[in-house]
C-alpha positions in Angstrom: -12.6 -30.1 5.7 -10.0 -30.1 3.0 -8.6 -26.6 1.9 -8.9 -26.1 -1.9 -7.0 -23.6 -3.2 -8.1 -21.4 -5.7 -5.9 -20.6 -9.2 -7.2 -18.0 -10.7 -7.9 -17.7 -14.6 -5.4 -16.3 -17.1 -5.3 -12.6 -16.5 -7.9 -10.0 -18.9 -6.5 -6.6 -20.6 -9.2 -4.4 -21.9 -8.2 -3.0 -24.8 -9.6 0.4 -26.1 -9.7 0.3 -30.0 -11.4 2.8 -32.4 -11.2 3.9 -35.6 -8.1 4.9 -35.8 -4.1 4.6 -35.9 -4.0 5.1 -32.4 -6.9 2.2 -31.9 -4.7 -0.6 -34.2 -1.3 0.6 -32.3 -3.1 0.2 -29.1 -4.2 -3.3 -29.8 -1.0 -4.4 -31.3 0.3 -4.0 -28.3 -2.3 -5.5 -26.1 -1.3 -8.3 -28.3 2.2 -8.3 -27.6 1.3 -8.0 -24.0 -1.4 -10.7 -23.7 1.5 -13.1 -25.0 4.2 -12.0 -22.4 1.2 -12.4 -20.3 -0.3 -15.5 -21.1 -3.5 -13.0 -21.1 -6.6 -13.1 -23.0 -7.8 -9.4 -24.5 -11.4 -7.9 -24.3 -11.5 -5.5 -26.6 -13.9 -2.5 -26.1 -15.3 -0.4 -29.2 -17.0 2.5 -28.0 -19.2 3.6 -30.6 -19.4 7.8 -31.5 -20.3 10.1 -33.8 -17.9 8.9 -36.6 -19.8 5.2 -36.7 -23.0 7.2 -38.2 -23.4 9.2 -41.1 -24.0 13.1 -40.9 -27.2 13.3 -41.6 -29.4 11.8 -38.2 -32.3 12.4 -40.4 -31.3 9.7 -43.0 -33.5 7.0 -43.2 -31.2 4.3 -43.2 -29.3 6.4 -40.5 -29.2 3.2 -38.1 -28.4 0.8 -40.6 -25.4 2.5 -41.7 -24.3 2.7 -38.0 -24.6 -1.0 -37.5 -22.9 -1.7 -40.9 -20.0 0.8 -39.5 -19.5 -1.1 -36.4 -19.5 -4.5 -38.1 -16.9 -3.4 -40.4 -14.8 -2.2 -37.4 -15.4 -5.8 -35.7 -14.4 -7.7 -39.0 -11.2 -5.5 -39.2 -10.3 -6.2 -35.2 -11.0 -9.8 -36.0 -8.5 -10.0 -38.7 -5.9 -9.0 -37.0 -6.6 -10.9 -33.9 -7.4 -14.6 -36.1 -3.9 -15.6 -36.6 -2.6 -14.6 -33.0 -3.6 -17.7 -31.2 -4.7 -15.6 -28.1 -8.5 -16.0 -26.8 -10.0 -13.2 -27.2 -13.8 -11.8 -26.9 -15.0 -8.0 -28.4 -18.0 -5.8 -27.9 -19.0 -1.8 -29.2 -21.0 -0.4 -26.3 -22.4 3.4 -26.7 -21.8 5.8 -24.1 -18.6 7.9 -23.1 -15.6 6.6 -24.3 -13.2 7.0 -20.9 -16.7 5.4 -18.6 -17.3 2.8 -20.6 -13.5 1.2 -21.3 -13.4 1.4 -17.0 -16.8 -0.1 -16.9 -15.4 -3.1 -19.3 -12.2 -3.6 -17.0 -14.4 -3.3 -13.9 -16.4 -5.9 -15.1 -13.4 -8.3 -16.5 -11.6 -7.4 -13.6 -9.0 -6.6 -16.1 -5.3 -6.3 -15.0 -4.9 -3.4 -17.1 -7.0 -1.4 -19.5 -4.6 -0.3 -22.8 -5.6 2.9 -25.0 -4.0 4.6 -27.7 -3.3 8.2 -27.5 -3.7 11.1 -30.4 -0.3 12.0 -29.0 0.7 15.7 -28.5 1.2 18.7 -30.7 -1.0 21.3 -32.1 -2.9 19.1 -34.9 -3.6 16.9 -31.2 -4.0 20.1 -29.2 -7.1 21.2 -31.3 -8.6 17.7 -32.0 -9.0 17.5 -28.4 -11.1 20.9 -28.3 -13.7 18.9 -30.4 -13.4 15.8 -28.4 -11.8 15.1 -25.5 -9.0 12.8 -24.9 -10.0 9.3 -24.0 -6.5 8.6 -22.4 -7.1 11.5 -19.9 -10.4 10.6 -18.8 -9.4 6.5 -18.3 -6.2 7.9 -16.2 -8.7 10.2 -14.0 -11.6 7.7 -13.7 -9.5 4.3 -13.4 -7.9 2.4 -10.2 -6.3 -0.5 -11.9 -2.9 0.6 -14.3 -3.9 2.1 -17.7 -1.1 1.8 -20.4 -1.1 4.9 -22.5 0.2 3.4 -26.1 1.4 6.4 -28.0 1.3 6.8 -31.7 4.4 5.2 -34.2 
């Protein structure tokens, strides 16, 4: 019996993006990456509070979420249509630091890449509200996580 050898596929990076500066530095360098890498990106929107209006009791409430999140898809997809890179995106709700290691768990992702609020008082206090995302992929992940911090 003949031994085939098995090539793997190009490698995956999980990429963490939200709303944010920190979300568009963290995929611009994913992108950078994934073509040093010959790599193709999954790119992992984690939906939260901020992708719904204030008021739960609105009765378009859902609506506007959905209409959030597929703004925030258009906007990764316009920066990732001219890059030539294949590429594949989904918003899941849960925890933010779970569900990014869920995504590279289930890509089998080299690496997962995040962006970081960075440090500093204004940072210091966000994080009182909500935790940092970078922290919790660090203490849950196995595979490298590559912090990006802000410009």
């Amino acid at each position: 019996m003949p031994i085939t050898e098995v090539v793997p596929g190009p490698p995956t990076l999980v990429v963490g993006h939200g709303r944010d500066q920190a979300g568009d530095r963290a995929l611009a360098v994913a992108i950078d990456l994934a073509h040093r890498l010959g790599a193709r990106l999954h790119v992992v929107h984690v939906a939260d509070a901020r992708d719904y209006p204030v008021d739960p009791d609105a009765a378009d409430w859902e609506e506007q979420g959905r209409r959030t999140l597929a703004k925030d898809r258009r906007h990764v997809e316009r920066i990732l249509a001219a890059t030539g890179l294949t590429w594949t995106y989904e918003a899941r709700r849960g925890e933010p630091a779970t569900e990014l290691t869920r995504a590279a768990d289930e890509h089998d992702a080299l690496m997962l890449v995040v962006g970081t609020r960075g440090e500093g008082l204004r940072a210091a206090v966000s994080r009182m509200v909500e935790p940092s995302v970078s922290h919790g992929v660090i203490r849950r992940e196995h595979r490298p996580v590559l912090v990006v911090p802000g410009p």
